[in-house]
N, C-alpha and C positions, 0 to 999 in steps of 0.2 A: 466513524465514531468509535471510541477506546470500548466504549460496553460489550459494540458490537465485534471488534477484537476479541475481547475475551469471552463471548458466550461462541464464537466460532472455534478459537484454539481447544475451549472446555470442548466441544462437541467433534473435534476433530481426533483428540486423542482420547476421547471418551472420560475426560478426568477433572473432577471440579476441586482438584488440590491449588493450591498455592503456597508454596515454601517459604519460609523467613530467614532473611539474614539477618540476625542477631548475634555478630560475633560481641565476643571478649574473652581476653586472655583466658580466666582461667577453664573455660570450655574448648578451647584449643585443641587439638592434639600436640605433645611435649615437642613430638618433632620440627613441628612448624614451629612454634615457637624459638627452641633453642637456635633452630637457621638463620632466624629472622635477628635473634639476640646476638649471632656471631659476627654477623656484618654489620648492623648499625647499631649495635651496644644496645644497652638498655633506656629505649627514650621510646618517646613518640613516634619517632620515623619507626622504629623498629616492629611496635605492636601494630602499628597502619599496612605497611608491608606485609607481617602476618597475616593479619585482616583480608586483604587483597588477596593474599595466595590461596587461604581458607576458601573464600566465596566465590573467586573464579573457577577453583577446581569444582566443589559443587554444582557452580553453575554448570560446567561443563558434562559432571558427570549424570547430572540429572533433567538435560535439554530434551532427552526421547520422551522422558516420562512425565512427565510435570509442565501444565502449558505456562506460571503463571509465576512471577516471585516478588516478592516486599520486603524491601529493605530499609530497617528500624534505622532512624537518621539518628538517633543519641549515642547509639554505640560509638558509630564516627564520629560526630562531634565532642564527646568525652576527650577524643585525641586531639582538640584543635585542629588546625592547620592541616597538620598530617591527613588525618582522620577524614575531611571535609575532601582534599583533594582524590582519595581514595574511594571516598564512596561515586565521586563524579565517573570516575573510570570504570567503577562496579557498573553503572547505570547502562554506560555505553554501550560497556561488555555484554550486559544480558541483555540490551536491544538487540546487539548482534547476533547473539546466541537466539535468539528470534520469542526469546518470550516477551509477555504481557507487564511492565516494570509497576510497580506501584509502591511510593516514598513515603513510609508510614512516620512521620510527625507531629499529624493532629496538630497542624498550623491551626494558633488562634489568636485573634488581632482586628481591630479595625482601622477604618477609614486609611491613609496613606499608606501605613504597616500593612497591612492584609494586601495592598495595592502591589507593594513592593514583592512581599511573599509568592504572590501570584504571578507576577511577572519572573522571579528569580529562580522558580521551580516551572514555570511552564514557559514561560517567553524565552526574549532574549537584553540581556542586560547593555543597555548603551553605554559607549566610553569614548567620549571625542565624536569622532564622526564613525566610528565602526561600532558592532555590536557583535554579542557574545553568547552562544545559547551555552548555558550549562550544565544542564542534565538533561538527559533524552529519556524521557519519562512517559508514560501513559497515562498517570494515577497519582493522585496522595489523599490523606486523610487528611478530614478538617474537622476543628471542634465547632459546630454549629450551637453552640448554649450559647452565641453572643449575642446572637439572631441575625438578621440579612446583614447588619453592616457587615460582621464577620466571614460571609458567605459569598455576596455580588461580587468583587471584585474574583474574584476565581472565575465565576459566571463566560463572560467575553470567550474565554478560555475554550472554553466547553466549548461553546456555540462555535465559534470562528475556527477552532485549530483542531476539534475531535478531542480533547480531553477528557477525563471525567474525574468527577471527586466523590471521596465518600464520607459522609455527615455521620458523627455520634448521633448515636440514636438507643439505641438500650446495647449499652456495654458488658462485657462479660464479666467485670469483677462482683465481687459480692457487694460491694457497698453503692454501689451506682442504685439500687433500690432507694438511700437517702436521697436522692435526689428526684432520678429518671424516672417512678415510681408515684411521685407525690400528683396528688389530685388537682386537676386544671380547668376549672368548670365540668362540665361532665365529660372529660375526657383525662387520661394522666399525661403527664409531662412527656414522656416517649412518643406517645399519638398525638400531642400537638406537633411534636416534631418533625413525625411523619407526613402530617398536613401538608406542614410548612416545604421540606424536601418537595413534596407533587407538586406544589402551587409552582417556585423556584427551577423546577426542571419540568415544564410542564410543556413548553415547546422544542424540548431538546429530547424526543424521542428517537431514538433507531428504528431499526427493521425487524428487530426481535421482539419490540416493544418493550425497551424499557428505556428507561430516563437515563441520562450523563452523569447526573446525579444521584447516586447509590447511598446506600445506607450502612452500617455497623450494627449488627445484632449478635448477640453473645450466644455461645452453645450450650450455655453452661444454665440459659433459661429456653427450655424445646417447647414448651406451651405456650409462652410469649412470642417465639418464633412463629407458631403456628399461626395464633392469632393477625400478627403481624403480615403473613405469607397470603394469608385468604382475603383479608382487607384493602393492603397493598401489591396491586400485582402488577404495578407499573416500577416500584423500587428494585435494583439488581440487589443484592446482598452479601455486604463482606463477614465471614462468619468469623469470628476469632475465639481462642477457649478451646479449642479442641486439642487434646491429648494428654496435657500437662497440667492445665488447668482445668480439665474434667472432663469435657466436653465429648461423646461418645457419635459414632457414625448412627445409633439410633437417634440420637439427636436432633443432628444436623439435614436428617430426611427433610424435616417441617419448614428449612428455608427454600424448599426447589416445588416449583410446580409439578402437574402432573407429566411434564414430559420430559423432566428432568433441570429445568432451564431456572435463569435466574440467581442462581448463586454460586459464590468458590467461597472453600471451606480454607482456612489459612490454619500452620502450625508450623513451629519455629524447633524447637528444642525437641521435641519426637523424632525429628527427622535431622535435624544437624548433629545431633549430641548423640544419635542413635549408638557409636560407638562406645559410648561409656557403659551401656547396659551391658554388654559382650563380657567385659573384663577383658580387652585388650588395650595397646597400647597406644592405641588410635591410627599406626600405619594401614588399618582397613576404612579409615571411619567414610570413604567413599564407596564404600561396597556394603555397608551399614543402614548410609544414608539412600541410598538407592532400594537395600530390601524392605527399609522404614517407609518410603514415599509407597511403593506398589502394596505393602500392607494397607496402606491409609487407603490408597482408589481400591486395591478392593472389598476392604470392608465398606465405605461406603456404597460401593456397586451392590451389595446385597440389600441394601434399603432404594436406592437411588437408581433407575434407570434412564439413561441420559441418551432422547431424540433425535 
């Protein structure tokens, strides 16, 4: 089961980070760029290329340290075509590279469409009499406000093939309070949701005990997490918000149990973009990104001790 993947790699290199590929150009470094501009000009193929070169090297350079990675599927699909076929390759890559992969696009859709989604991100795509698996994936994000129609089709997935997906649930930006917030009988919108999640993965537990079915909780709210953590101790936890968008290693204590278990803390631009803090020219920004990930584990190792 993918959970129990990732609460093993988290407990094997002692790190509950997860890194984001969120390229685009102008977070680049110039070098990459200009390479990538001098052989296929300036198009699409050119910034995909970039893209690839960017996230492989990362990937590579940060495989000791980091069990886990998420890669934001809009940056690639910005680029069409290009874009799409390169993130397929990214996927591969970092299966190889032996992490945990999880396709952050907060798929939302029902009935056929969510059927299809669910098949073309975890199955295999048929065409004639052969079929296709496209990305080698362990994980994606799904918006759960559509309710189950949005959701079961992912479901098969889980159960049959070791999947796991993680359901919006109280998001980090500020304004998901208009919504995820508002009162639903005596309970708010986020704790129905939460319900809903345990009912839905309620036979799809591992061996760590937690469900297939994970959650999304923002760092950017630590008493809702808290809350959230001591109620729900059957949900895994994708944290997002931490670094850029606020979100502190005091924070993110409140999503892991007492033995440390339970959740990875995700951050995108802390750690890819680390080289821009420097003031240099970005031919370190792997040496950057590397000192940024071992900041992250270990400021959170001073709140966090992990079993």
């Amino acid at each position: 089961m993918s959970i129990d993947v990732l609460q093993d790699k988290i407990r094997k290199m002692k790190n509950p980070v997860m890194f984001g590929l969120d390229p685009y150009l102008p977070i680049l470094p110039r070098h990459i760029v200009q390479e990538a501009f001098a052989q296929y000009g300036q198009t699409p193929e050119a910034a995909a290329a970039a893209y690839y070169r960017f996230c492989t090297e990362l990937l590579d350079a940060l495989a000791d340290i980091v069990p886990a990675v998420k890669i934001q599927s809009a940056c690639f699909e910005a680029l069409g075509a290009d874009g799409i076929c390169q993130m397929q390759r990214i996927t591969r890559y970092a299966k190889e590279k032996g992490y945990y992969v999880l396709v952050d696009s907060m798929r939302g859709d029902i009935g056929n469409v969510a059927e299809i989604y669910a098949q073309a991100m975890f199955g295999s795509v048929s065409i004639g009499e052969t079929s296709h698996r496209l990305y080698d994936i362990d994980a994606l994000t799904v918006n759960s406000y559509l309710g189950s129609d949005g959701v079961k089709p992912f479901l098969p997935y889980c159960k049959k093939e070791g999947k796991n997906i993680f359901l919006l649930l109280k998001t980090s930006n500020k304004s998901s309070r208009e919504v995820q917030d508002l009162l639903s009988g005596d309970r708010v919108v986020y704790t129905a949701m939460a319900d809903l999640a345990l009912r839905w993965g309620e036979t799809m537990i591992g061996r760590h005990g937690y469900s297939e079915i994970g959650a999304v909780v923002g760092a950017t709210f630590p008493q809702t997490m808290k809350l959230l953590r001591e109620k729900y101790d059957r949900l895994f936890f994708l944290v997002p918000g931490y670094g850029a968008q606020g979100g502190t290693a005091r924070n993110v204590q409140f999503a892991f149990d007492r033995f440390g278990h339970g959740a990875v803390v995700t951050a995108s631009r802390s750690i890819i973009c680390a080289w821009q803090l420097t003031g240099s020219d970005g031919t370190d920004y792997l040496d950057c990104a590397r000192a940024a990930a071992l900041k992250m584990k270990n400021d959170i190792g001073k709140f966090v001790s992990i079993l």
